[in-house]
KEROVEX-971769 format. One record per residue (C-alpha): residue in three letters; y, z, x. Coordinates in steps of 0.5 Angstrom, whole numbers, padded with zeros to 4 digits, always signed. Example, Ala and Ser with C-alpha at 12.3 -4.5 7.8 and 13.67 -1.06 7.14 Angstrom:
BEGIN
ala-0009+0016+0025;ser-0002+0014+0027;
END
This chain:
BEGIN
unk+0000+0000+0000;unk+0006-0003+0003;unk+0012+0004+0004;unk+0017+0000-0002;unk+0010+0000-0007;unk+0009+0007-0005;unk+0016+0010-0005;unk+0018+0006-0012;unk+0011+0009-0015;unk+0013+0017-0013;unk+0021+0016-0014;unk+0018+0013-0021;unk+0013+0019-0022;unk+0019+0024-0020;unk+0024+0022-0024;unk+0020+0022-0031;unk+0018+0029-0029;unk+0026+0030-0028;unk+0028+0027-0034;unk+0023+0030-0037;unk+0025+0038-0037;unk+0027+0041-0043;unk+0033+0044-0044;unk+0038+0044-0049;unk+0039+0043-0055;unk+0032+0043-0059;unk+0029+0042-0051;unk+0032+0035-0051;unk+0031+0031-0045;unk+0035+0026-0042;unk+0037+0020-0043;unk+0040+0014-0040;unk+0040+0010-0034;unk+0043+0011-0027;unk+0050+0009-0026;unk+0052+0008-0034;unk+0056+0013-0037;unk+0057+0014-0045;unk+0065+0014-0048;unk+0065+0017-0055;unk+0071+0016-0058;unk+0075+0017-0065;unk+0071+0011-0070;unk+0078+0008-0072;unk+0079+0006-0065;unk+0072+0003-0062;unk+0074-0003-0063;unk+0082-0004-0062;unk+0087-0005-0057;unk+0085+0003-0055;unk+0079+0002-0054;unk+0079-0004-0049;unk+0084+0000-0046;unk+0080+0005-0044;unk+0073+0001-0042;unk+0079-0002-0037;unk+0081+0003-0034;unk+0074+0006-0034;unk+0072+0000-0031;unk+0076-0001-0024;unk+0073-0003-0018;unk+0069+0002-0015;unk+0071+0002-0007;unk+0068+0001-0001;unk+0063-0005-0005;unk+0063-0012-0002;unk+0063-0014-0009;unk+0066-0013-0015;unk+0063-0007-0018;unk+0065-0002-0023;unk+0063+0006-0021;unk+0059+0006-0029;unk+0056+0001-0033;unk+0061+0004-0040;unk+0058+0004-0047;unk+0063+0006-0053;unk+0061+0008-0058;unk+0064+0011-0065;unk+0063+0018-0067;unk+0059+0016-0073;unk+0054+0013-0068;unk+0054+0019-0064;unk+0047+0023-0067;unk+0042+0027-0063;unk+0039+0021-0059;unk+0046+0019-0056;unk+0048+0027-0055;unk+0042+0027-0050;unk+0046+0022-0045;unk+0046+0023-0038;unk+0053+0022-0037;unk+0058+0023-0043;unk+0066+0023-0044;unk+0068+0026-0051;unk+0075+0023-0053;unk+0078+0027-0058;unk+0085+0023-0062;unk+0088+0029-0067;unk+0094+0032-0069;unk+0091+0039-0068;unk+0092+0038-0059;unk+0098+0040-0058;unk+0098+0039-0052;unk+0092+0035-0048;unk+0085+0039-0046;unk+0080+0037-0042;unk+0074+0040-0040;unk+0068+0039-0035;unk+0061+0043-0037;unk+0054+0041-0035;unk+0047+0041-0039;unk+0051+0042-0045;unk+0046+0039-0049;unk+0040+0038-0044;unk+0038+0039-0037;unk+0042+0035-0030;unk+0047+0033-0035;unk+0054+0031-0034;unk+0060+0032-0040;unk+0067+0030-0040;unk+0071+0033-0046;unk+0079+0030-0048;unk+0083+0032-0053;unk+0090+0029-0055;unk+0094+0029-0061;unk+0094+0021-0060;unk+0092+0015-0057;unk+0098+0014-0053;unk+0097+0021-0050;unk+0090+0020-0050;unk+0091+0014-0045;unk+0096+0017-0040;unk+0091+0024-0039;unk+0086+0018-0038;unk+0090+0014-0032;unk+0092+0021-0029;unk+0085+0024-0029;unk+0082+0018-0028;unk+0080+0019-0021;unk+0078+0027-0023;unk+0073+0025-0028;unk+0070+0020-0025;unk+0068+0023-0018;unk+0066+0028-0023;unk+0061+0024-0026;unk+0059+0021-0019;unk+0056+0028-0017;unk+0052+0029-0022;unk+0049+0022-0020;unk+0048+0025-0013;unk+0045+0031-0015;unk+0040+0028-0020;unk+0038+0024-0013;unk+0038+0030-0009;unk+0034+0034-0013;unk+0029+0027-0013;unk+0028+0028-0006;unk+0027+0034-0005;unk+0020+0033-0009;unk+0019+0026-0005;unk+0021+0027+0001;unk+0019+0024+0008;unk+0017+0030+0012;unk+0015+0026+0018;unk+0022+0023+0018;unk+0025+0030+0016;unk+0021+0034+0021;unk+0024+0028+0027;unk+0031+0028+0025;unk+0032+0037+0026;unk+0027+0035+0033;unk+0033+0031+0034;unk+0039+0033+0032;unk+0037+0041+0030;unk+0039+0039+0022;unk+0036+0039+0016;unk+0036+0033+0011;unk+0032+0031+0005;unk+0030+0023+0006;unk+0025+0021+0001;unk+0019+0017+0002;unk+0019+0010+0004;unk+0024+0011+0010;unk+0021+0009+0017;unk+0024+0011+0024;unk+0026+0004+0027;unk+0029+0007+0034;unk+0031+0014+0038;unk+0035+0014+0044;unk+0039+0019+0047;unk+0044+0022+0040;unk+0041+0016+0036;unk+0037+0015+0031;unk+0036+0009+0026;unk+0032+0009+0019;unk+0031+0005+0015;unk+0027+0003+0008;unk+0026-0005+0007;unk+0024-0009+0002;unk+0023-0016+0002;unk+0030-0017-0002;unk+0033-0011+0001;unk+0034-0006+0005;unk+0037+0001+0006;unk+0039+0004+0012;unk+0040+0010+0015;unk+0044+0011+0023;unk+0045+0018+0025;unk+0049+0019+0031;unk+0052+0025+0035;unk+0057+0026+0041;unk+0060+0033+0045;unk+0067+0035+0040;unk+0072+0036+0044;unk+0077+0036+0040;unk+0081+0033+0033;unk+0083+0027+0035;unk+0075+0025+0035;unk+0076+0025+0027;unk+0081+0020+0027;unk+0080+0014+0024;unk+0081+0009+0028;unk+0077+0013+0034;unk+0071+0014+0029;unk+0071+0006+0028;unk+0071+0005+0034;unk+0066+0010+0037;unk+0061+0006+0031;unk+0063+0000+0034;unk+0061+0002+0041;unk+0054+0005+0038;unk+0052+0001+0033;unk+0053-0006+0037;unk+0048-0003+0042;unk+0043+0000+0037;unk+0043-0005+0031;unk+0042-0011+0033;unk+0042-0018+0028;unk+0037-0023+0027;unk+0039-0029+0032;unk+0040-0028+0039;unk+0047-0025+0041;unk+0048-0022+0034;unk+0049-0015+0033;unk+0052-0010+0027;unk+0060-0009+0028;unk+0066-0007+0022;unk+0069-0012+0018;unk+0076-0010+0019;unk+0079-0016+0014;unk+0078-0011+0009;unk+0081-0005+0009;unk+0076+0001+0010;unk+0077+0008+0006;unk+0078+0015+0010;unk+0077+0022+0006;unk+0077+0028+0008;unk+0073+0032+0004;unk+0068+0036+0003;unk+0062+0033+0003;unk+0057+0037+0008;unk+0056+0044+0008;unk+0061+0045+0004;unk+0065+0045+0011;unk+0070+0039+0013;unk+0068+0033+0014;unk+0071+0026+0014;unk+0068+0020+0009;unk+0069+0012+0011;unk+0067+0007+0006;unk+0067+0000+0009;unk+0064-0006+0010;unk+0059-0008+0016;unk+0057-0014+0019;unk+0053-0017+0023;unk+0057-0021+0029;unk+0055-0029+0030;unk+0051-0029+0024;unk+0053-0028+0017;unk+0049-0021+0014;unk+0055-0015+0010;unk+0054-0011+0006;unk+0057-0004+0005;unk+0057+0003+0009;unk+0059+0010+0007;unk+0060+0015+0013;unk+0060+0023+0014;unk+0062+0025+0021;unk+0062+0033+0021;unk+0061+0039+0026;unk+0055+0042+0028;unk+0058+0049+0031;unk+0052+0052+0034;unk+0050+0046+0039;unk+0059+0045+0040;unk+0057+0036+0038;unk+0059+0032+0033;unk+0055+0029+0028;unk+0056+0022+0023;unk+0051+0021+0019;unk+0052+0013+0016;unk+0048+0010+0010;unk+0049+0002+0010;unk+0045-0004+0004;unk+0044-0012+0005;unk+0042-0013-0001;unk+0046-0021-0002;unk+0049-0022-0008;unk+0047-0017-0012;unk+0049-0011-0015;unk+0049-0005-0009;unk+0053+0001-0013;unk+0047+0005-0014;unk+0043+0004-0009;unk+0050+0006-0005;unk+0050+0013-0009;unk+0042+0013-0006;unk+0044+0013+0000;unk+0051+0018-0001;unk+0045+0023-0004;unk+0041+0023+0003;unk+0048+0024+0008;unk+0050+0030+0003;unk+0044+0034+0003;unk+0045+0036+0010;unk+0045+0043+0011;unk+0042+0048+0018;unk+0038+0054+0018;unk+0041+0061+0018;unk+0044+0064+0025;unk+0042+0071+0026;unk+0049+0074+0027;unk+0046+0078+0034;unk+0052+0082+0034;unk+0051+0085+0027;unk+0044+0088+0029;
END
């Protein structure tokens, strides 16, 4: 059995086992698929300038993809068809148009109605309101709904994952992280670690990579892209000869500071890789962080090639891996 049947078999097993808790309301479970978001709104504006107003606004380009794509595949519907099937949706964003809100509300809550769900409540007195709330919070609520994506991808992988790849990662890097099944190492070197999970219509990666911290300037974003270059122009190479991955900076590469690792300080570039002297893109999202017990910096990229198709969820995939790092606990000695 080839490592993509076998990962595609196992994921699919966790992820009925996953969907299948019961919690909620009537021990319901959830519904839906990655990457879709339910929009329920007030039935008079379902299919009204409002309404495409909002689906627009949703729909605004996600960034860091090498095409476009929107962050979720939205799906409106009125109240009146809101029954108990809908209210099990893994992502839901409730708005509310009446006279009653003085003032907007909204409110973020999870497993409201089942298990490893994600729920987003605005309430406004009227349309106009209900728009500006949305275009103001939009960024909020958004990322909100992508972390709860990457947590249901977490959670998978824990109960998938690849101990083999794992146990090399903390031989290597003295970290830990959860990959799941399908991943293989394709090359180590001193710093360096290349995996990655390979089908015979795409491929995703992984590339971990560490280096001595000296100081904050190695956070800078044209120091981490630079430092990218350098490594992966050695350790990545492309399909012909003299070919290699580099960064493609005709597009514009977002920096983040957030904090994604460890709940710590980590800096995210989302981007576009290519390969030099072929023709081979895709996107990337990076984590560069700091590992204060070995005084290193660390940066752990996630990469897809999948050409001319739809790459935001397998992105999402990848991100779920990077943001499940976490070291062990040190003993604090002088506490003894």
């Amino acid at each position: 059995m080839n490592s993509i049947l076998k990962y595609t078999i196992i994921l699919s097993y966790v992820l009925f086992s996953l969907t299948s808790c019961k919690n909620g309301i009537g021990g319901s479970s959830m519904t839906g698929e990655p990457g879709e978001l339910l929009v329920v709104i007030n039935d008079e504006y379902k299919n009204s300038e409002t309404g495409e107003q909002i689906c627009a606004v949703l729909n605004e380009e996600e960034i860091g993809l090498t095409q476009s794509e929107s962050p979720f595949s939205v799906l409106l519907i009125s109240r009146n068809n809101f029954s108990s099937t809908f209210r099990n949706y893994r992502n839901i964003l409730f708005l509310d148009v009446d006279k009653k809100f003085t003032k907007p509300q909204i409110q973020y809550r999870k497993d409201l109605w089942t298990q490893h769900q994600a729920y987003v409540s605005i309430g406004a007195g009227n349309a106009e309101e209900l728009k500006e709330v949305l275009n103001i919070k939009r960024s909020n609520i958004i990322e909100y709904f992508i972390q709860a994506e990457i947590e249901r991808y977490q959670q998978l992988y824990k109960q998938a994952n690849n101990q083999i790849v794992e146990k090399s990662i903390k031989k290597q890097f003295d970290i830990n992280i959860s990959v799941p099944v399908g991943y293989n190492v394709n090359k180590t070197a001193d710093g360096f670690m290349w995996i990655s999970l390979e089908s015979k219509v795409h491929s995703q990666g992984l590339i971990i990579y560490e280096r001595p911290y000296t100081d904050t300037a190695q956070f800078n974003k044209a120091n981490l892209l630079n430092y990218r270059d350098s490594i992966v122009k050695i350790h990545i190479p492309g399909p012909t000869e003299g070919s290699f991955m580099t960064t493609e900076y005709i597009l514009p590469t977002q920096y983040k500071v957030g904090k994604y690792i460890l709940d710590d300080f980590t800096v995210e570039l989302r981007g576009k890789w290519r390969v030099e002297n072929d023709f081979m893109a895709g996107p990337f999202t990076s984590y560069t962080f700091c590992n204060p017990g070995k005084n290193k910096l660390i940066t752990i990229e996630g990469y897809v090639y999948y050409p001319n198709k739809e790459k935001r969820n397998f992105m999402r995939q990848l991100q779920a891996i990077c943001r499940s790092v976490y070291f062990d606990k040190q003993v604090d000695k002088t506490a003894e």
